[in-house]
C-alpha positions in Angstrom: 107.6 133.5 171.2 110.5 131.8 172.3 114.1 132.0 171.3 115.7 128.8 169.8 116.8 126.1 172.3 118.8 123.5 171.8 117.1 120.3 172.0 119.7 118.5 174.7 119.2 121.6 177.0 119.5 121.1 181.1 119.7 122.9 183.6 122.9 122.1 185.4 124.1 123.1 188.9 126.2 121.6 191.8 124.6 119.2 194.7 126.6 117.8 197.4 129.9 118.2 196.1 128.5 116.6 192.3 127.6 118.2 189.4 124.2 117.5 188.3 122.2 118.2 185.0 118.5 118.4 185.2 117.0 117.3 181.7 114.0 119.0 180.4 110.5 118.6 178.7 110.1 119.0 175.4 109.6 123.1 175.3 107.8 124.8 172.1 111.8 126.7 171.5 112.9 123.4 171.0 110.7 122.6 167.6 109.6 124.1 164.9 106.4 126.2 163.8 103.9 122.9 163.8 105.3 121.3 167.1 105.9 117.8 165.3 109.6 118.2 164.5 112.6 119.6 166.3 113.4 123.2 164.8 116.8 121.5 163.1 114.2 119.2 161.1 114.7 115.8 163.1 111.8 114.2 163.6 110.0 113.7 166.8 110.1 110.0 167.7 107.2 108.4 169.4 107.7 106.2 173.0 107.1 102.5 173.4 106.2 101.2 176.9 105.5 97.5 177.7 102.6 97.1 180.4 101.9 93.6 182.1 100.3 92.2 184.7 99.8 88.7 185.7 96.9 86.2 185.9 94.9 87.0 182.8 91.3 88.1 182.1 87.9 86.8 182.1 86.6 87.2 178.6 82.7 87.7 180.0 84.3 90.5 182.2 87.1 91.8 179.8 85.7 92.2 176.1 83.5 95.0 174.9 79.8 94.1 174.3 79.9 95.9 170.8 83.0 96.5 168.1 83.8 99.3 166.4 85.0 103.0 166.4 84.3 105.9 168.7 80.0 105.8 170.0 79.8 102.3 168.6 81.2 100.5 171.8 81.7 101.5 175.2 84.2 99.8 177.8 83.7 96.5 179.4 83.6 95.9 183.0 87.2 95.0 183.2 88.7 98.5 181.7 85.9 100.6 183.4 88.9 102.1 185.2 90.4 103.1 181.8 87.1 105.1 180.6 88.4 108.0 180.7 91.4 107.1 178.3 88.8 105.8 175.2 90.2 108.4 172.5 93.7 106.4 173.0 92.5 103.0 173.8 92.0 100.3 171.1 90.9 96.7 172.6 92.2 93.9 170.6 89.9 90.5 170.8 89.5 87.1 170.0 93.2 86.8 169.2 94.5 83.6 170.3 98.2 82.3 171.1 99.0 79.3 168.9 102.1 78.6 170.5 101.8 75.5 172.3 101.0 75.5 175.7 103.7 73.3 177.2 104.8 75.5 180.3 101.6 77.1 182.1 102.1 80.9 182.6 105.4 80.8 180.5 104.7 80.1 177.0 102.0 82.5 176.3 103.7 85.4 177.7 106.8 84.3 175.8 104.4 84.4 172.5 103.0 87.8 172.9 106.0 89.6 174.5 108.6 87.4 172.2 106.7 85.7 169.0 108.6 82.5 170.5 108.2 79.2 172.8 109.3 80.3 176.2 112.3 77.8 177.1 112.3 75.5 179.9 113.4 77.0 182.6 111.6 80.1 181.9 113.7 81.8 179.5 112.8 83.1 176.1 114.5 82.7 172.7 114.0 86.0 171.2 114.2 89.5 171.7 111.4 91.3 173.2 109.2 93.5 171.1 110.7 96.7 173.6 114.1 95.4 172.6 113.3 95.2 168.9 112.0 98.8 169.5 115.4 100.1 171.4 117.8 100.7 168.6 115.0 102.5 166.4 113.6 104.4 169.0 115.3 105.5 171.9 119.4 104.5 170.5 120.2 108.3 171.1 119.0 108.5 174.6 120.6 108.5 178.3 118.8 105.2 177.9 118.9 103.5 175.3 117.7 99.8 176.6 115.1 102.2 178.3 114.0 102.0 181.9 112.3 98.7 183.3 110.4 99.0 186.7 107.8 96.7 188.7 105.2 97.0 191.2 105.4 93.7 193.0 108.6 91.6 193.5 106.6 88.4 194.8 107.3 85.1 192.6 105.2 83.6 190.1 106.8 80.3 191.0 109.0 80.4 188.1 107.3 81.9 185.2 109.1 84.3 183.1 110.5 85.0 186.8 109.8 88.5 187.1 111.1 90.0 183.7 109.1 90.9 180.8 111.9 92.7 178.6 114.5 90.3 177.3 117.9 91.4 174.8 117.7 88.1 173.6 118.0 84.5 175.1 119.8 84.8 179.1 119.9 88.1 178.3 116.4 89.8 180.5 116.1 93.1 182.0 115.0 92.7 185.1 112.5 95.8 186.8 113.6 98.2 189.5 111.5 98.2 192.2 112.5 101.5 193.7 111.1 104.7 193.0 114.1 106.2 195.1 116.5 104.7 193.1 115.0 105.2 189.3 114.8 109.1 190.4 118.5 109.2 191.4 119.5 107.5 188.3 117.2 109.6 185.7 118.9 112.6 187.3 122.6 111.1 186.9 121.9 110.7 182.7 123.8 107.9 183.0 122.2 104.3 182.6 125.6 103.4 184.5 125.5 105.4 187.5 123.1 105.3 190.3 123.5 107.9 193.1 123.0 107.4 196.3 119.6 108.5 197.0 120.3 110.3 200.4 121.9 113.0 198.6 119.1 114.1 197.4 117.4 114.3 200.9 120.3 116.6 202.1 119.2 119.6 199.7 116.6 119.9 197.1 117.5 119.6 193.6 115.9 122.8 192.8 118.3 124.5 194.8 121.2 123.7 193.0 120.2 125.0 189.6 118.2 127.9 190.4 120.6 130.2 188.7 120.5 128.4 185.7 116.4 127.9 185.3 116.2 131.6 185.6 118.9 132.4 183.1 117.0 130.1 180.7 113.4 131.3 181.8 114.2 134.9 180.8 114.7 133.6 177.1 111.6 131.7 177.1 108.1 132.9 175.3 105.1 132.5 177.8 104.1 129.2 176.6 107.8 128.0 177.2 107.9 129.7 180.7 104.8 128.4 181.5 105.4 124.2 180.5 109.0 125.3 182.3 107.5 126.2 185.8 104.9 123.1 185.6 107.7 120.6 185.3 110.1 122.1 187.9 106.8 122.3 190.3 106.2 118.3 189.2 109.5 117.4 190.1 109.9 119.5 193.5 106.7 117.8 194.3 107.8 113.9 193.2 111.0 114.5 195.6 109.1 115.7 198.5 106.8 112.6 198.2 109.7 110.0 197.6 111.6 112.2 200.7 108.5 111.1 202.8 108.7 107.6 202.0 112.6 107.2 202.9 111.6 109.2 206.0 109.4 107.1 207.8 111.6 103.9 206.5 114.8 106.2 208.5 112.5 106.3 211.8 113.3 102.5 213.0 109.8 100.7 211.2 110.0 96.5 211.4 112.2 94.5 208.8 110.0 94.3 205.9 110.1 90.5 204.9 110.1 91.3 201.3 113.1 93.4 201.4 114.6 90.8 204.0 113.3 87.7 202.1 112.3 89.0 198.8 111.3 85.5 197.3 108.9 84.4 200.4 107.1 88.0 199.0 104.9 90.0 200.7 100.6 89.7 199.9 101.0 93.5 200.7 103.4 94.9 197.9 101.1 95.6 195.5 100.3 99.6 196.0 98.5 102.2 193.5 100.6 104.5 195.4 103.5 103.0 194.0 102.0 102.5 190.8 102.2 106.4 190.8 105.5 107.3 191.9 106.6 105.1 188.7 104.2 106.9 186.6 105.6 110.3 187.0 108.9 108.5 186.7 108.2 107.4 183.3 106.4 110.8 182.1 109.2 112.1 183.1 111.8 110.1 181.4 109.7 110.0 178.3 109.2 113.7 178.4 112.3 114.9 178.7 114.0 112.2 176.0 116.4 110.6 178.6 115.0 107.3 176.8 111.8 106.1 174.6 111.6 102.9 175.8 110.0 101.3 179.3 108.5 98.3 180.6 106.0 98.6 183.7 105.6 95.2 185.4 102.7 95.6 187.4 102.6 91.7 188.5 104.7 88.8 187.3 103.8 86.0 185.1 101.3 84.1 187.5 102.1 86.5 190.3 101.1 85.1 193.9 101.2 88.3 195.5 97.8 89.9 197.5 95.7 93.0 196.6 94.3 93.7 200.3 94.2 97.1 198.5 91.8 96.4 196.6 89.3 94.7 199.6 90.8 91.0 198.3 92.5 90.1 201.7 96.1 88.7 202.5 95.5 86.0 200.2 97.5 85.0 197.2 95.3 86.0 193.9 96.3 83.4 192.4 95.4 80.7 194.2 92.2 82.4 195.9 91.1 84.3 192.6 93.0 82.8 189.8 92.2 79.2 190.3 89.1 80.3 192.8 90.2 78.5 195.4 89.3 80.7 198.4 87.9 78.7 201.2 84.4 81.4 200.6 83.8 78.9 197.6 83.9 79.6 193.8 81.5 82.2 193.7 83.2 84.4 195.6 87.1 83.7 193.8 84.7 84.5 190.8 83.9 88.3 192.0 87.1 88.6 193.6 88.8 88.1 190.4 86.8 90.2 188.4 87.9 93.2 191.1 91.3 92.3 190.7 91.3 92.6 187.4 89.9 96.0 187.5 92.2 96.7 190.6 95.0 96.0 187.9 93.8 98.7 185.5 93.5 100.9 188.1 97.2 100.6 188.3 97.6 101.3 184.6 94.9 104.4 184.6 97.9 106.2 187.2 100.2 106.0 184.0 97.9 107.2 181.5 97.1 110.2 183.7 100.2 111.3 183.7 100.3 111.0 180.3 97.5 112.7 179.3 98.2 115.5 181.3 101.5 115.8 180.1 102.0 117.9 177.3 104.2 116.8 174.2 104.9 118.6 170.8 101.8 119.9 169.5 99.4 117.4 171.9 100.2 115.2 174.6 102.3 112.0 175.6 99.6 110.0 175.7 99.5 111.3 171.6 103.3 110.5 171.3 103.6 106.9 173.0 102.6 103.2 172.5 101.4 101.3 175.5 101.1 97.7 175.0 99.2 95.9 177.5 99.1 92.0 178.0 99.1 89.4 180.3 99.9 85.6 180.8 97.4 83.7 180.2 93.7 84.1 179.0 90.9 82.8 181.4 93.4 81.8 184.5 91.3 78.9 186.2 91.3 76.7 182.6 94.5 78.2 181.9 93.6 78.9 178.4 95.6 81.2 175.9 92.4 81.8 173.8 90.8 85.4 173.5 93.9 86.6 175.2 93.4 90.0 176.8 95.7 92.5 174.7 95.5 96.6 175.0 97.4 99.3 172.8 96.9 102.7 173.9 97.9 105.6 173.1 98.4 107.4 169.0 102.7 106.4 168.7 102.5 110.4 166.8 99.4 109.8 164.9 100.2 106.2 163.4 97.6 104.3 164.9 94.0 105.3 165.6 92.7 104.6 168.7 88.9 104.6 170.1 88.7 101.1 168.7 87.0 97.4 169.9 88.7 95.3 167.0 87.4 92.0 167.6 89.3 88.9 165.5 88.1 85.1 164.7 91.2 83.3 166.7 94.1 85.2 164.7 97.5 84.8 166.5 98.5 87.4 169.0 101.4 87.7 167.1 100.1 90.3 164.6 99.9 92.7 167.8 103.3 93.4 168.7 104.3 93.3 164.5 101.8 95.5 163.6 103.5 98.0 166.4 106.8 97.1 165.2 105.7 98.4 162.0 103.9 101.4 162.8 106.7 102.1 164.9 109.8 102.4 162.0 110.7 98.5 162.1 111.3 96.9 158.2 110.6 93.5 159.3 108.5 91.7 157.5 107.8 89.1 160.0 107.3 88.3 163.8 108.1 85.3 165.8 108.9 81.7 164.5 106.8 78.6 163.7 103.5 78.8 165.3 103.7 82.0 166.2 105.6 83.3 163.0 102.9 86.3 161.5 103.9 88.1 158.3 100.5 90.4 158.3 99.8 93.4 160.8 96.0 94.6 161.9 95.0 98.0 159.2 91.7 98.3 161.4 94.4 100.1 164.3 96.6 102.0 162.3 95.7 105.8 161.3 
């Protein structure tokens, strides 16, 4: 059995001249008997992450044949790449956004990320539900606006621009698009400072505090030493693959045009290879408490970025798939929009991974978190904000139930992110304004 740990533990060392602090998971030492509070009695929180990615859903493809719980439904076509995740996955359907539609790919994304018309311009005039979630979550974190990152940085030709997390109105978070960079800064536990990332290249972090992992290993129980060695052997094995990547961009490769000209964008940015580096990134931050709070962009509002990953070509999806415009005729925009839906979920399945296989108090992340998964718009080529495609997954520490195809008769999308804020610690008693104003959350989720 382990000895008592304190719950802000690190191990700390020197790298390059700079002190550094390496935070830690959650270890059994740090909680008490039942592994669902810290052994002083506070509470452990749950995690909120925002997950979007752009150019909707096909209802036909997206929604589950049957509703219900557990063996009463099965995954749709859409979220076959999410079958493995069904305990934490509850599909929300036939919810409809009744704010206006007076700016395509802007107002419906304002509605379900905000409760509010998006403003011209493509602002918003409210807080974002991750925001609302910040100062009851995470306000005692390294982090306390969270972390914000994104996949693809091509343009949705306006949008929302590429932000999905907003403070308030002018106020957004834009994503980092650099696993490099997001490692240097989780390591700094400073949302302020951001390391160069070469010193991290010049001498493994693991080096540095040795001494002091071994010190705290020999007070650890087996379980403890155990969830200790996995996470230093996870990290070690992150740095050696983000070390890779700076390599070969250090060996003289071609100007990439989307870091030369990063709003012409690149068809090719969209990776599941980078959709992973985030992941552990995230798992990480979430695990070791440097914040509760994320947003994962995976595409922008009415991204016009490629998926040649996913067999589509170096076309833009939006214009090829979304709108099935390909010059191979509507049939085939049809099928290739369908795949790059599921290439899309793909990309969320990397996160989910890592947070099912991370363990967390007395189960898992994926047990501790909220991920709420949305797009901007509903069927793309009618641009319609009706049966809007809307995922929670994950348990947020047993408050909601998951294993769920809840299927409404046109309620607004609003009650979605309220009934999160609810389950999630928020006393509001309402969400949004005028048409998309809700006062009532969804009980067929909640635990």
């Amino acid at each position: 059995m382990s000895r008592p740990i304190p719950r802000r533990t690190v191990l700390r060392g020197v790298l390059g001249g700079a002190a550094i602090a390496l935070p830690l998971p959650r270890l059994a030492g740090m909680l008490d008997g039942n592994g669902t509070a810290y052994a002083g009695g506070a509470a452990l929180k749950p995690r909120y992450l925002t997950w979007f990615f752009g150019n909707g859903a096909d209802p036909s493809q997206w929604v589950p044949a049957a509703q219900g719980v557990g063996a009463a439904w099965a995954v749709s076509p859409s979220l076959m790449p999410l079958a493995e995740f069904k305990p934490w996955l509850s599909v929300l359907s036939g919810y409809d956004v009744k704010v206006p539609a007076i700016y395509a790919h802007k107002s419906a994304p304002a509605a379900v990320l905000t409760g509010t018309q998006a403003m011209d311009g493509g602002d918003v005039q409210a807080a974002s539900i991750d925001q609302l979630l910040a100062p009851i979550l995470s306000a005692d974190t390294a982090f306390p606006s969270g972390i914000h990152v994104g996949i693809s940085n091509v343009t949705g030709a306006g949008a929302l621009d590429f932000n999905i997390s907003f403070t308030g109105p002018n106020s957004p978070n834009p994503p980092n698009y650099s696993p490099a960079n997001l490692f240097a800064t989780l390591l700094s536990l400073s949302g302020t400072q951001e390391p160069d990332p070469s010193l991290f290249r010049r001498k493994k972090i693991l080096d540095a505090v040795a001494g002091d992992a071994a010190e705290l290993r020999a007070r650890l129980g087996v379980e403890d030493k155990v969830r200790l060695d996995r996470h230093l052997d996870g990290l070690d094995q992150l740095q050696t693959q983000i070390d890779a990547t700076i390599g070969a961009a250090d060996c003289g490769l071609p100007i990439d045009p989307d870091v030369a000209y990063p709003e012409r964008g690149d068809d090719g940015s969209v990776s599941l290879a980078r959709c992973a580096a985030f992941a552990d990134l995230i798992a990480f931050a979430f695990s070791c408490d440097l914040t509760r709070i994320a947003t994962h962009v995976f595409s922008c509002a009415a991204c016009h970025a490629g998926y040649p990953e996913a067999g589509l070509g170096n076309v833009t999806f939006h214009e090829d798939f979304g709108h099935r415009l390909s010059p191979m005729g509507t049939d085939y925009g049809t099928t290739g929009f369908h795949t790059g839906v599921q290439y899309s979920m793909s990309g969320l399945a990397e996160l989910l991974r890592r947070f099912r296989d991370m363990p967390d108090g007395d189960g898992n992340l994926l047990d501790n978190s909220v991920i709420y998964v949305t797009s901007c718009v509903g069927l793309p080529w009618d641009h319609l904000m009706t049966d809007f495609p809307m995922l929670v997954v994950g348990k947020g520490g047993g408050v909601l139930r998951g294993d769920i195809h809840h299927r409404a008769a046109g309620e607004n999308t609003s009650k979605i992110p309220f009934t999160l804020l609810q389950a999630l610690g928020s006393d509001a008693t309402s969400f949004g304004t005028a048409e998309g104003l809700v006062t009532d959350v969804i009980p067929e989720i909640l635990a």
